[in-house]
C-alpha positions in Angstrom: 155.3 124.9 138.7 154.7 128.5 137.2 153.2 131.0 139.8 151.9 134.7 140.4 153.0 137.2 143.0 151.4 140.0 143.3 152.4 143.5 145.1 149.8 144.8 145.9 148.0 142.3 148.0 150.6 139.2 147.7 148.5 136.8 146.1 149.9 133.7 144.9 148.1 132.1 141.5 149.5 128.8 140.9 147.8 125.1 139.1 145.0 123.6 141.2 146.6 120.3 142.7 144.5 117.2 144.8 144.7 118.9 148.0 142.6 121.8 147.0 139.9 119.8 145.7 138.0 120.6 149.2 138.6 124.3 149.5 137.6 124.3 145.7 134.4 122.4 146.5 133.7 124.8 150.0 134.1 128.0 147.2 131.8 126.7 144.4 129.1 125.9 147.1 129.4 129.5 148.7 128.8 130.5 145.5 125.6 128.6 144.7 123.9 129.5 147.5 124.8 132.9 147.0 123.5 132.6 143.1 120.8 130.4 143.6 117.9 133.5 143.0 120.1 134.6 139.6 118.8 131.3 138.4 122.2 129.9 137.5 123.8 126.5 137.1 125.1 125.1 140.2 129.0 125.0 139.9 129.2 122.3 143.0 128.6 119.3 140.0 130.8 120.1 137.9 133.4 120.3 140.5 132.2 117.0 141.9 132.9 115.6 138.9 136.3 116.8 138.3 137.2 115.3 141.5 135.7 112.2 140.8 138.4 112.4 137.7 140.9 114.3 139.0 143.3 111.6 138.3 143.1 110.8 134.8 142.2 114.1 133.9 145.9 115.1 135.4 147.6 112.1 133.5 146.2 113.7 130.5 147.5 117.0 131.1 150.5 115.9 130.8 151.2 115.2 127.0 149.2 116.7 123.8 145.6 115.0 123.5 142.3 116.0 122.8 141.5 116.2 126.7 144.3 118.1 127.9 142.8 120.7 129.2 139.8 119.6 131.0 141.1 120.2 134.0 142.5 123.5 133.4 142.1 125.2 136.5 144.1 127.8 138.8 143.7 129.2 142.3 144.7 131.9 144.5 146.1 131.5 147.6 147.5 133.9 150.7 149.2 133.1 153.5 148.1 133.5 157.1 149.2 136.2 159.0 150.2 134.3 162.3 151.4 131.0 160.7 152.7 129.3 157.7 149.3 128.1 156.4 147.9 129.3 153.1 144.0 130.3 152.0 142.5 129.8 149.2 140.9 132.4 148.3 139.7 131.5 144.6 139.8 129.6 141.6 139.9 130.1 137.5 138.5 127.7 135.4 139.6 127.7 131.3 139.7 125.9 128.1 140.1 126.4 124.5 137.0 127.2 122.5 138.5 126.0 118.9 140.9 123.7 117.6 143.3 126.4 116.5 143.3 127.6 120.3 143.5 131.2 119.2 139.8 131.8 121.4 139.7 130.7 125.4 136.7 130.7 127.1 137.0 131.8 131.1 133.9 128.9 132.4 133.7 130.0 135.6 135.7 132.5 138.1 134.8 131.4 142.0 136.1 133.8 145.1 135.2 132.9 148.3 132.3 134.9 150.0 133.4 135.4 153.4 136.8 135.6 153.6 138.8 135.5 156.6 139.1 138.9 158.3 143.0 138.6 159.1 143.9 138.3 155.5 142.4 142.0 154.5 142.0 141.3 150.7 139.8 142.7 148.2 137.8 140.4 146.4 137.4 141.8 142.8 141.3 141.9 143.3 141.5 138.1 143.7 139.1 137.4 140.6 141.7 140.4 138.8 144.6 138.9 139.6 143.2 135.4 138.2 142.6 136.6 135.3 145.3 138.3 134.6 147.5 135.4 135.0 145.8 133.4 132.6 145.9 136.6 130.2 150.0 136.3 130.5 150.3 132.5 131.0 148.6 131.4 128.1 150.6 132.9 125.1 148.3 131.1 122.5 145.3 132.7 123.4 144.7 135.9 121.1 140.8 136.2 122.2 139.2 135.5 125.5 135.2 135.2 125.5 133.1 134.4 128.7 129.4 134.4 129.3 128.0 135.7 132.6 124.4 136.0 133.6 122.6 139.6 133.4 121.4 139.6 137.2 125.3 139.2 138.6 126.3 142.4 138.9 129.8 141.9 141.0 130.8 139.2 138.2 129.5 142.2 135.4 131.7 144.3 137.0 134.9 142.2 137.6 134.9 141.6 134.0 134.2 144.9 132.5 137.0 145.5 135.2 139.4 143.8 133.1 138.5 144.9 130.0 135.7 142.7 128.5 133.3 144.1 126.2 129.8 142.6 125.2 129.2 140.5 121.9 125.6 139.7 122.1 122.7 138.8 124.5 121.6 135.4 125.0 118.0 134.1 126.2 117.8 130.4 127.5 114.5 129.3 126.3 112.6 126.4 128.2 109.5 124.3 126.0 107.1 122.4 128.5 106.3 118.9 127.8 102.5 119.5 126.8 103.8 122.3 124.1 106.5 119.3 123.1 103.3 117.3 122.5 101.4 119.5 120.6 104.3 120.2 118.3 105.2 116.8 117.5 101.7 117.1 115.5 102.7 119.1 113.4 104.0 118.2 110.0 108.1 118.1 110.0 108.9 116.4 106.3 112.1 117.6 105.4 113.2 115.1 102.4 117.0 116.9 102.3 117.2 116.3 106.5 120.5 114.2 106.3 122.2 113.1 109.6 125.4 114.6 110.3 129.0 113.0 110.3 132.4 114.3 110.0 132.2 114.4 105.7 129.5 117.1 106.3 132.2 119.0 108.3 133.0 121.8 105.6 129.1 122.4 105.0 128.3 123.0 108.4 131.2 125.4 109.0 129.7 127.4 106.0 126.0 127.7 107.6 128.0 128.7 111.1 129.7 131.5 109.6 126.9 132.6 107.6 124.7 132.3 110.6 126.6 134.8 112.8 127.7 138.6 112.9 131.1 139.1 111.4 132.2 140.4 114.8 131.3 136.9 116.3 132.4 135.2 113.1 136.2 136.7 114.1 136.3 136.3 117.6 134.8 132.4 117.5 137.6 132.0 114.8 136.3 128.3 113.8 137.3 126.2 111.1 136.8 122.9 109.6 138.4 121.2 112.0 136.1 122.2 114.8 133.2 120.6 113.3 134.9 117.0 113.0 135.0 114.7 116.2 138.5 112.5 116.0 138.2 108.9 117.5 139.0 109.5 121.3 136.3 112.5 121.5 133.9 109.8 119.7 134.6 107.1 122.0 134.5 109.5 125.1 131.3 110.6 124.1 130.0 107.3 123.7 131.3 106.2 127.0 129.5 109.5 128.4 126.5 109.0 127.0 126.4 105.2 128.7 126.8 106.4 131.6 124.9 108.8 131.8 121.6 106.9 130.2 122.2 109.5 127.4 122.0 109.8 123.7 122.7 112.0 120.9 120.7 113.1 117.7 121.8 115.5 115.1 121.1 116.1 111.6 120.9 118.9 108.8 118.9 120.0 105.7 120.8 119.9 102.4 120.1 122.5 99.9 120.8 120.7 96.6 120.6 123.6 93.8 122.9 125.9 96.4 124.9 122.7 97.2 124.7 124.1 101.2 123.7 123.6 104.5 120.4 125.5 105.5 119.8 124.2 108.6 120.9 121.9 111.6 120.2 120.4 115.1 121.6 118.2 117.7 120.0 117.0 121.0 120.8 115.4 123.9 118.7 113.6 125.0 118.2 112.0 128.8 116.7 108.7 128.8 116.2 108.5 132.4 114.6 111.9 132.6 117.2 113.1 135.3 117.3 116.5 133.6 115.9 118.3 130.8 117.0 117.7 126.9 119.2 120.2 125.6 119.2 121.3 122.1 121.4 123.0 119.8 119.9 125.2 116.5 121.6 126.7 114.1 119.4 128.0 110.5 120.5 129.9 107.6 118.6 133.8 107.7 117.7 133.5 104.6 115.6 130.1 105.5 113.7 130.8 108.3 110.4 129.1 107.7 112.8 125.7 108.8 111.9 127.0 112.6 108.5 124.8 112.8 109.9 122.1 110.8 113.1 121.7 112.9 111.2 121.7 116.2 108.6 119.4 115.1 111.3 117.3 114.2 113.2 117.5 117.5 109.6 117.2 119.2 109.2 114.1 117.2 112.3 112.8 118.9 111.3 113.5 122.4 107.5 112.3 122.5 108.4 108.3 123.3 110.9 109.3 126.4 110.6 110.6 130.2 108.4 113.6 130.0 111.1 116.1 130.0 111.2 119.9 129.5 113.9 121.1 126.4 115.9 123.8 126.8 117.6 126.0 123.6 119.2 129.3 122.9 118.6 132.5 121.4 120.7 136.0 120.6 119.5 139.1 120.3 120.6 139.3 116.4 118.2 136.1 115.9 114.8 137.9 115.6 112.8 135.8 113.8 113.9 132.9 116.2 113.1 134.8 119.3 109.6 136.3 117.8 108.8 132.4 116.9 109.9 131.1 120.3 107.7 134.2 121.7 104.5 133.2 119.5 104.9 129.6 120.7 104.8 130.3 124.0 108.1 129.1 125.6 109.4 130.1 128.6 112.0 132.2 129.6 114.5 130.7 132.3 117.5 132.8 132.0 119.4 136.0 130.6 123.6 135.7 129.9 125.4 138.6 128.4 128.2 136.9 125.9 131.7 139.1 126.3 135.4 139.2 124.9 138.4 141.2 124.8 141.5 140.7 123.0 145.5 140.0 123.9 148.4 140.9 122.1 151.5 140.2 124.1 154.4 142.3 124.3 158.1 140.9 123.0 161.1 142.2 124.1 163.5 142.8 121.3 167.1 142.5 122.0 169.9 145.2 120.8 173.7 143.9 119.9 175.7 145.9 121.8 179.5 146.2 120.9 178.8 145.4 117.2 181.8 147.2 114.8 181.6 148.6 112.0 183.6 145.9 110.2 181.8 143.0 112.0 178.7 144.2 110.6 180.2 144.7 106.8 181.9 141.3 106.6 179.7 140.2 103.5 180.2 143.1 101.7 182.4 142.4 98.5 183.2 144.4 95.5 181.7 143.2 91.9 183.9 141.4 90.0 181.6 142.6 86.3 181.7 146.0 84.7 178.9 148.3 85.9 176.5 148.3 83.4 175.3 152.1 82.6 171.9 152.8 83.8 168.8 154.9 81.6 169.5 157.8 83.7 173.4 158.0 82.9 172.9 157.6 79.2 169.9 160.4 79.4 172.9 162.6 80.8 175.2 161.8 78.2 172.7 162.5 75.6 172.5 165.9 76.3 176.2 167.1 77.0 177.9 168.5 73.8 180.2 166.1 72.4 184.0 167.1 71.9 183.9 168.4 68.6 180.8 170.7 68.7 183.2 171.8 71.9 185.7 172.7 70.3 183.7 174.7 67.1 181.8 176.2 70.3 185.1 177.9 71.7 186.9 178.5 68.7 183.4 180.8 67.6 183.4 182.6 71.1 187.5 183.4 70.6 186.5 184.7 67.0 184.0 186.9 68.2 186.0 188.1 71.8 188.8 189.0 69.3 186.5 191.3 66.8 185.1 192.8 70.1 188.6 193.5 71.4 189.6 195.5 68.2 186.8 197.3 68.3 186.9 198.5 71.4 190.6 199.1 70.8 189.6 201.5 67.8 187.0 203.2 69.7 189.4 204.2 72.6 192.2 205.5 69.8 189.3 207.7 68.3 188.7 208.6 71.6 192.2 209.9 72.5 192.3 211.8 68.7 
């Protein structure tokens, strides 16, 4: 079991196990009651659930699946002053955003809101320290990306803390029933609107990536993979969705002449109206008159069920989607500021000590060919004299040093005359 130590205020990070099930369930309903006017998502069900499946989920932990790590979730603990006792103090919550596992998404960081006053520990240092050991743990993990609501300013500032930056702003959009009616009036004929499967895979990767910034485009880091469901996701999904009294629709328009995906949707619907339907919209920028048509469509698919409100997203680099969802007259229900920051882990590299000279030149071995001359030798050779012009060279220069020396010779006898 790996865990964290650290110096400063001797917090231990180690794996959630079952016996922390009910501090973890105390923490995340501290922490609703405390968010409940930021109008965020209630962390208590989710928690619920994975202790209602705390025991499979850990099986599947165990060996290389597609649910793995569903339960990937760490706390921090401190030990009493006056006994042996430990306290948990908060938990980390993470999974893998693509199939590639280069991007992690943090879901949710929990500390506990009143803390016991004999442990004297800084809170931001417990969320910190949480991170931080997911940041080392998880070597596969290049990019980390979170989203954290606008209004939670101590969660803003952990993160910014530990070196997250924003990526984009995000507005949760809510569309009353009555303005679900009027819009399944409207005319949605879409002859190209095909339903989705796992052959359309490489078309809707295109209209992802051509959707986004490049900024988001890198950090996302998806592929074709992501956008195919394998056979145990499938029939998990379909088990969910019996359970639950849910069902999902999706779909996209095909652009035959550009041979691409222009547009696409999926919904989840619930039958028994225990919650509102949630919808997922992604169009090309180039085709942005498919905004009316798409949500007449899903309008279309929501009139015959519990009268329901449905719920989609926006960012800030969307305009036309927000100006639509603006002139419709949806409702705001929530602001989220979308953030990453990047990892690159350190490796040691190890020098040979002791190494000789002659342990190190062991493969060296003479050539058994004759050199061959190169174009700068024979340059070199091209220009030196050769030995004959030599020797005509020297024999002129002793000529001429000879008539100098009798000259001279003369010119000192005339000179002594």
């Amino acid at each position: 079991m790996s865990s964290y130590l650290s110096e400063s205020t001797k917090i231990l990070v180690r794996p959630a196990q079952y016996r922390d099930l009910e501090a973890i369930e105390a923490i995340a309903a501290d922490a609703a009651e405390v968010q409940r006017s930021c109008d965020c998502a209630n962390p208590v069900a989710s928690v619920q659930q994975l202790r209602r499946w705390y025991g499979a989920l850990k099986f599947l932990s165990l060996f290389p699946n597609p649910l793995q790590d569903r339960f990937r979730v760490y706390v921090a603990e401190q030990e009493l002053a006056n006994s042996r006792e430990r306290k948990l103090l908060g938990l980390i919550q993470v999974s893998p955003l693509n199939k590639t596992r280069s991007t992690w998404r943090v879901e949710r960081v929990l500390v506990e809101q009143n803390p016991a006053s004999e442990l004297f520990v800084d809170l931001k240092e417990v969320g910190s320290q949480l991170l931080r050991y997911c940041f080392e743990s998880i070597w596969e993990a290049r990019t980390w990306v979170l989203e954290v609501n606008v209004n939670e300013q101590a969660a803003l500032a952990l993160y910014r803390q530990n070196g997250f930056q924003p990526l984009a702003q995000l507005t949760y959009w809510s569309l009353t029933p009555e303005l679900l009616a009027e819009l399944a009036q409207n005319d949605s004929d879409l002859p190209n609107l095909l339903p989705a499967s796992n052959a359309d895979a490489q078309l809707l990767c295109q209209l992802d990536c051509v959707s986004m910034p490049p900024l988001l485009r890198q950090v996302f880091d998806r592929h074709v993979q992501d956008f195919k469901a394998n056979l145990v996701n499938s029939l998990l999904k379909k088990f969910n969705q019996w359970y639950s009294k849910s069902e999902m629709v999706s779909g996209y328009v095909f652009e035959p002449q550009r041979k691409a995906a222009i547009g696409y949707f999926k919904l989840n619907l619930h039958k028994d109206g225990s919650g509102p339907h949630e919808a997922q919209l992604t169009v090309h920028p180039a085709y942005t008159w498919l905004y009316p048509k798409l949500l007449a469509k899903m309008a279309q698919s929501v009139v015959n069920l519990p009268s329901q409100s449905l719920e989609l997203v926006s960012a800030d680099y969307q305009h036309e989607r927000e100006e639509y969802l603006e002139k419709l007259g949806a409702q705001r229900i929530e602001h989220t500021l979308l953030m990453s920051r990047s990892v690159w882990h350190k490796l040691k590299e190890t020098k040979p000590e002791g190494l000789q000279l002659s342990e190190m030149l062991q493969g060296l071995h003479p050539v058994p060919r004759t050199p061959i001359p190169s174009r700068i030798s024979w340059q070199k050779s091209s220009f030196q004299p050769s030995k004959l012009e030599n020797s005509e060279i020297s024999s002129n220069n002793l000529s001429k040093n000879g008539k100098i020396g009798e000259s001279s010779q003369g010119s000192d006898l005339n000179s002594e005359s």
